[in-house]
C-alpha positions as CSV (number, residue, x, y, z in Angstrom):
1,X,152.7,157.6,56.3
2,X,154.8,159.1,53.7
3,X,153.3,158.5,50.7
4,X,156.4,156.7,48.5
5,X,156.5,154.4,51.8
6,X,152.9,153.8,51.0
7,X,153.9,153.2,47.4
8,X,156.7,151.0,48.5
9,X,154.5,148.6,51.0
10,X,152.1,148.0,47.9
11,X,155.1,147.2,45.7
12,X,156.3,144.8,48.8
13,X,152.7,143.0,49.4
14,X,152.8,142.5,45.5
15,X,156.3,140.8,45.5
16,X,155.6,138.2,49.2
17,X,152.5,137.3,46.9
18,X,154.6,136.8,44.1
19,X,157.1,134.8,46.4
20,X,154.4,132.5,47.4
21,X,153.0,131.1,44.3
22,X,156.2,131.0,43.4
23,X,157.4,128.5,46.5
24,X,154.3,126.9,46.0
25,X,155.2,126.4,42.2
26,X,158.6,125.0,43.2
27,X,156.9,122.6,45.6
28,X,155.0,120.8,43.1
29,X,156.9,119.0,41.4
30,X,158.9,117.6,44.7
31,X,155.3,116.4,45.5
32,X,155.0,114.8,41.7
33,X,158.2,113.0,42.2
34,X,157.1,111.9,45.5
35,X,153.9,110.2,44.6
36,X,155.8,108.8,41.5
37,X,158.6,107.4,43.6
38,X,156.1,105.6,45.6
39,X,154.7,104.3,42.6
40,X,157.5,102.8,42.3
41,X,158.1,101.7,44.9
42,X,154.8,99.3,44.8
43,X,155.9,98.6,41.1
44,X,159.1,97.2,42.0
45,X,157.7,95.3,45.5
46,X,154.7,93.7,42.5
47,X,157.8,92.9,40.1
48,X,159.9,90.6,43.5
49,X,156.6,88.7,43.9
50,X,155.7,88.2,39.9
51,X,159.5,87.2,39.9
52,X,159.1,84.5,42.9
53,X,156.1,83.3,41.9
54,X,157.5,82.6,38.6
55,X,160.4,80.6,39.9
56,X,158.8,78.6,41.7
57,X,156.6,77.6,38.6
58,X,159.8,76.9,36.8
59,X,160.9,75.2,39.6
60,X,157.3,72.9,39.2
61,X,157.8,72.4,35.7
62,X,161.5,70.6,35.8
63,X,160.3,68.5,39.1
64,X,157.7,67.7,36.8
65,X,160.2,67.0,34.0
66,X,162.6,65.1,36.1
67,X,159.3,62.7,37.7
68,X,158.9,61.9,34.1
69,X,162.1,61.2,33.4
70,X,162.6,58.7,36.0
71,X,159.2,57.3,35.1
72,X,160.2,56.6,31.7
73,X,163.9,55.3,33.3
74,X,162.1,52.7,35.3
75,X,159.9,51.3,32.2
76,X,163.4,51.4,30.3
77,X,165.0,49.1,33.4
78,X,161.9,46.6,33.7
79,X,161.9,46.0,30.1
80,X,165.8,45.1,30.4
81,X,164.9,42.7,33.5
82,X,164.0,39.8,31.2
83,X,166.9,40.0,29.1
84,X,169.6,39.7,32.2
85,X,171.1,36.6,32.4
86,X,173.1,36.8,35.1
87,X,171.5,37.1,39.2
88,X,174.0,40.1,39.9
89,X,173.2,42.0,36.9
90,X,169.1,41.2,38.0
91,X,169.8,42.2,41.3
92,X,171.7,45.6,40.2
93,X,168.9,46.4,38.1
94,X,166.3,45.8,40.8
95,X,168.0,48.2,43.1
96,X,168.5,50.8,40.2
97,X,164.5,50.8,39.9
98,X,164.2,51.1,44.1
99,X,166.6,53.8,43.8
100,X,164.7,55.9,40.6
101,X,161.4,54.9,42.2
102,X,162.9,56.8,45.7
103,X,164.0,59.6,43.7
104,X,160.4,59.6,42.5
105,X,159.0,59.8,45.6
106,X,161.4,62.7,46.7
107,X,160.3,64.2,43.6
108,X,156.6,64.0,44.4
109,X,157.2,65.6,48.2
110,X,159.1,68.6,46.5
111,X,156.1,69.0,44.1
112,X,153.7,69.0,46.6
113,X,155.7,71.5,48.9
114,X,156.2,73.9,45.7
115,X,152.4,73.7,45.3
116,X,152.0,75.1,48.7
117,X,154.6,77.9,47.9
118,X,152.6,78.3,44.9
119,X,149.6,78.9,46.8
120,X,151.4,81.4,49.3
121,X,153.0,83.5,46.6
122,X,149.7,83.9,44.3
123,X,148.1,85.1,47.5
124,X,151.2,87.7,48.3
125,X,151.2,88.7,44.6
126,X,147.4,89.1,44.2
127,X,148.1,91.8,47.4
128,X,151.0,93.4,46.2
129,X,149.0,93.8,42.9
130,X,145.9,95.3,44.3
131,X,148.1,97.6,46.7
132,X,150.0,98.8,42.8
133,X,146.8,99.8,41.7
134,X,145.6,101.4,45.2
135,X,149.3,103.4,44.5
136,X,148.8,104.2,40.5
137,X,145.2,105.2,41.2
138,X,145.9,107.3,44.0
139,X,149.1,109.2,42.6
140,X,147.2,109.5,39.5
141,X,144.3,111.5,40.7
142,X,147.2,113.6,42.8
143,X,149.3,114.0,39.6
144,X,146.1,115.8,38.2
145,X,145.0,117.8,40.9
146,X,148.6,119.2,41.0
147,X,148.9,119.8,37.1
148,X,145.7,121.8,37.5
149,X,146.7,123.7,40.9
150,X,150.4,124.3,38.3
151,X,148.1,125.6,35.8
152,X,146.4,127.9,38.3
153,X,149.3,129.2,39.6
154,X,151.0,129.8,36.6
155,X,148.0,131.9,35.6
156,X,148.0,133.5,39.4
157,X,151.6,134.6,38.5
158,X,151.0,136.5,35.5
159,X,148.1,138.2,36.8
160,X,150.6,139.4,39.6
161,X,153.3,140.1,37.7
162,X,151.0,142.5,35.8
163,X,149.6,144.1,39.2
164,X,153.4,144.4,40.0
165,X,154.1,146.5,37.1
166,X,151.2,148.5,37.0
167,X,152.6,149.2,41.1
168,X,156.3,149.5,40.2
169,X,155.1,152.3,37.3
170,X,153.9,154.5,40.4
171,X,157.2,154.6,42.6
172,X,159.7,157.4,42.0
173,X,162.7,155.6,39.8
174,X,165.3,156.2,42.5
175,X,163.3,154.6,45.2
176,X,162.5,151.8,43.0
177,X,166.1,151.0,42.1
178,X,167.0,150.9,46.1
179,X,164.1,148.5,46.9
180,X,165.6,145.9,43.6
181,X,168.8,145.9,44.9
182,X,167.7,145.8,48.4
183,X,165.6,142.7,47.6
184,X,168.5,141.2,45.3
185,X,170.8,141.4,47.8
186,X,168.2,138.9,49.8
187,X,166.9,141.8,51.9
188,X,162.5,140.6,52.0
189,X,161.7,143.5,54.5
190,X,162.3,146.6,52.8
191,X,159.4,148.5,54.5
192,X,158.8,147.0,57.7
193,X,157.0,147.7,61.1
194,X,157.9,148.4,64.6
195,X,158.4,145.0,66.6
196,X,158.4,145.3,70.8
197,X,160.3,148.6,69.9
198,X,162.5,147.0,67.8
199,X,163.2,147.3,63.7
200,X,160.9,144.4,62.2
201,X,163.8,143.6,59.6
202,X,166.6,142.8,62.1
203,X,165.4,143.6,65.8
204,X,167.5,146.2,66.4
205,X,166.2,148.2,69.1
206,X,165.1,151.7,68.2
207,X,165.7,155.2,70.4
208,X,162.5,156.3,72.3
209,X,162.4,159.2,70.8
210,X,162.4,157.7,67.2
211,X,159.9,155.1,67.9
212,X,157.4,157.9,69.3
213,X,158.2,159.8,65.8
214,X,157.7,156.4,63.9
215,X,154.1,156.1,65.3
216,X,153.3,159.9,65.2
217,X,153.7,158.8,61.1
218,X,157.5,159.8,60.2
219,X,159.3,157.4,58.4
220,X,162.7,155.7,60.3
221,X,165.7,154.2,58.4
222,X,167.3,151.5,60.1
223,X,171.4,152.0,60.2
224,X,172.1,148.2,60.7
225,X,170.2,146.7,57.8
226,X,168.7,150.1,56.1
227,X,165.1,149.3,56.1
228,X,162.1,151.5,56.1
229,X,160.5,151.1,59.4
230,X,156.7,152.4,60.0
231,X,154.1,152.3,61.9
232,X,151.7,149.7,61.2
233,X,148.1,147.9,62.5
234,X,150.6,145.1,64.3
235,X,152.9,147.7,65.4
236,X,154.1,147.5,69.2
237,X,156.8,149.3,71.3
């Protein structure tokens, strides 16, 4: 193998490494909205049952007031009973008490029927609660491990980018330039290997006679996509 091809598969190692932690940088913080959105996700789901279970307590509390009401409506008709003179005006009274002392009783049904709702919606809030906290804990403890994985890979970087430019310093300037606009141009496989007799970049097929040259160690330039192909350990005609 020629040796600025050797040079040049050193440089290209460097940069797919560099590509990696890079994807796996860019990943991360997809993964940290994730685990936030489903946070909250059980946040809001927590909130609906809070909200429900807090209507029906206000729901409780003016049954309650209107019971009381009524109560105090039915003392305020008996103590007018005794002053009626008149049997119609009695008998009009007497059914205004049956009626507030029906409501009552309708009253006291609802009550007990939001007391059983009560019931229902603590227990459905006390498991969306503790299914929150399972969520916050969990994406919590994921949040960290990925701030210090980011914090690794940030340092991984910079200890490649340094590799790369200590590598870069040893290929011949003219080279160089072609592999950065080769890779620009979105071109990964600068140096590449033989693939079932075909260019590894673009699987074009390669003459006979070229591939026996590529393997006897000469170095092949692809005409459809311009890539250095070579003979390497996963090489294959």
């Amino acid at each position: 193998m020629e040796e600025f091809i050797a040079r040049l598969l050193d440089l290209q190692d460097c940069d797919r490494g560099i590509d990696r932690l890079r994807a796996d940088l860019e990943s991360i913080p997809r993964e940290l909205k994730i685990h936030r959105m489903d946070t909250q996700g059980h946040e809001a789901k927590f909130s609906l049952f809070r909200d429900n279970l807090d209507g029906i307590r206000k729901k409780q509390q003016k049954l309650t007031t209107d019971r009381s009401d009524n109560v105090t409506r039915i003392a305020d008709y008996k103590s007018k009973l005794i002053s009626l003179k008149s049997n119609s005006e009695y008998t009009t009274m007497l059914k205004q008490i049956a009626n507030t002392e029906k409501m009552i009783d309708q009253i006291d049904n609802m009550i007990i029927e939001t007391m059983y709702e009560e019931d229902e919606a603590s227990r459905a809030l006390e498991k969306a609660l503790k299914e929150r906290d399972r969520a916050v804990k969990r994406s919590s403890l994921r949040e960290e491990s990925l701030k210090e994985k980011l914090s690794e890979l940030e340092k991984g970087l910079e200890s490649m980018k340094a590799d790369r430019s200590e590598i870069a310093s040893r290929v011949d300037q003219r080279q160089l330039k072609m592999y950065e606009k080769s890779r620009s141009s979105g071109h990964r496989e600068v140096v590449t290997g033989v693939m079932n007799g075909s260019c590894g970049g673009c699987l074009t097929k390669i003459p006979s006679q070229s591939a026996g040259e590529i393997k006897g160690g000469k170095t092949y330039v692809c005409p459809l996509c311009g890539s250095y192909v070579v003979w390497t350990s996963d090489s294959s005609f």
